[in-house]
N, C-alpha and C positions, 0 to 999 in steps of 0.2 A: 807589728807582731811582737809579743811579749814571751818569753820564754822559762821555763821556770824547771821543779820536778815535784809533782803529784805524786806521793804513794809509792815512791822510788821509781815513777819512768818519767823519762821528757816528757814534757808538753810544749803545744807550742802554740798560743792562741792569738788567732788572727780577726781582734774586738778592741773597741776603742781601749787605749790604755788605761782610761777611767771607770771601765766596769768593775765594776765591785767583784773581788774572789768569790764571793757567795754567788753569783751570777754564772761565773767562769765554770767554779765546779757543778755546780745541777745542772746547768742549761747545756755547757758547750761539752764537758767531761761525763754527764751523766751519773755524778756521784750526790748523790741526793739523799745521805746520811749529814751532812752538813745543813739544820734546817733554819727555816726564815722563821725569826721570832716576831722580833720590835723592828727589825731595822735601823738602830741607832743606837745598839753598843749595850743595851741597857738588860737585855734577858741571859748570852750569853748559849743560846740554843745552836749558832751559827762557830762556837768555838772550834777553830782549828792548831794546829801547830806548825808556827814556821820556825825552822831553823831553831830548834829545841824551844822556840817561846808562844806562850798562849796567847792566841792573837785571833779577833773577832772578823771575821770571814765579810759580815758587812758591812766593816768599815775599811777594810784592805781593799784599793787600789791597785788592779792586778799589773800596772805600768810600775810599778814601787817593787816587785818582787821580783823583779828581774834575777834568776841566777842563782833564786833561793831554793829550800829544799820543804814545800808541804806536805805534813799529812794529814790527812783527814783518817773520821773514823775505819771509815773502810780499808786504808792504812796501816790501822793500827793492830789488826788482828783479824781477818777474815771467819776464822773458825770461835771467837771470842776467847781465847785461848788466853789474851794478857791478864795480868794479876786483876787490874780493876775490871775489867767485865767480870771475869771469874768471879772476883769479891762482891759486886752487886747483885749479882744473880744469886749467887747461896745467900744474900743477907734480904731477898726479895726486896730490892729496891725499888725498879720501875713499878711504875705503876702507869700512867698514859702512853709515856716513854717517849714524850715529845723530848723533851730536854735533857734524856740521859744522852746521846752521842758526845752533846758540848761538855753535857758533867764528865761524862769518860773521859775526852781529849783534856781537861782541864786538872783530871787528879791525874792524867799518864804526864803531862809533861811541870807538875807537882813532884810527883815520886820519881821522875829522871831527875829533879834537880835537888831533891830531900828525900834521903832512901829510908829516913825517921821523925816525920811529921808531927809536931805536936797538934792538939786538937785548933790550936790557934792559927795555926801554918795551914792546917787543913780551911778552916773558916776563912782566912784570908787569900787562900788560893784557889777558891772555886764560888766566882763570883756570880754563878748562873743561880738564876730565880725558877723554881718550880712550884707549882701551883699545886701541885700534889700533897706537898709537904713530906717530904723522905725526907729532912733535912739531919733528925735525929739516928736513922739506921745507915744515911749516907756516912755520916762521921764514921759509924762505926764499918761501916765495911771499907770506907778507904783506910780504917788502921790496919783492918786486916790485909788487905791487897800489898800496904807497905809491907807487913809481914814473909806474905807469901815471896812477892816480888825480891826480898830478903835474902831468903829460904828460909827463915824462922819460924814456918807456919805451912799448913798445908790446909786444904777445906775437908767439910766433914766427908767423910764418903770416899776422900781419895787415901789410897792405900801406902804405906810406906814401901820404899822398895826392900824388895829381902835383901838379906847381908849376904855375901858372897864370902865363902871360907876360903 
């Protein structure tokens, strides 16, 4: 039995200690925002965050996580409320929307660890492949998400709050 914490609760799964996380969460957890790309580390659709670092779901060995803390997307903001969903959404990013969950988990735990990403830091930390080609509005909505995520920025549409005298 391997034990760990998904999404902020126990889990506690009782599967060879070699299945792959990517297995653990769809199959046994039913969190199935975490999706199957390649298999082999190389698309990045499978990205999740353990223990603040970006780590591909189907190469993680759910017996090596013992005691650690995952989140997946579903984790990460149920009502998509986090800066980067918020910033892809008003910058009409997805487009198939296979590969945003691991883009999202890869720019949320980017901007936990750089709250002002150059465009270089952005390019080097969001190593997922999409087929779509957002790559050029991707940029630009995780500057703004660092923004928001900030408070130096709000998206269009949302209202400031009134000033209290």
């Amino acid at each position: 039995m391997t034990r760990f914490t998904v999404n902020n609760q126990p889990v506690e799964y009782k599967m060879d200690p070699r299945t792959p996380l990517l297995w653990a969460l769809r199959d046994a957890s039913n969190l199935t925002g975490t999706k199957y790309g390649c298999g082999t580390g190389d698309c990045g659709a499978c990205s999740v965050d353990v223990d603040g670092t970006l780590r591909l779901a189907c190469q993680e060995r759910i017996g090596a996580l013992e005691g650690t803390f995952v989140t997946t997307i579903e984790g990460l903001s149920r009502d998509r409320s986090h800066p980067v969903q918020q910033a892809l959404i008003a910058a009409n990013v997805p487009q198939c929307g296979y590969c945003i969950p691991g883009i999202i988990m890869a720019a949320s735990v980017l901007l936990r660890n750089n709250r002002n990403p150059s465009e270089d830091d952005i390019k080097g930390a969001i190593p997922n492949l999409c087929r779509c080609g957002i790559y050029p509005r991707l940029l630009s909505a995780i500057t703004d998400a660092a923004r928001i995520a900030r408070g130096d920025a709000m998206l269009e549409g949302d209202v400031e709050p009134a000033a209290t005298e």
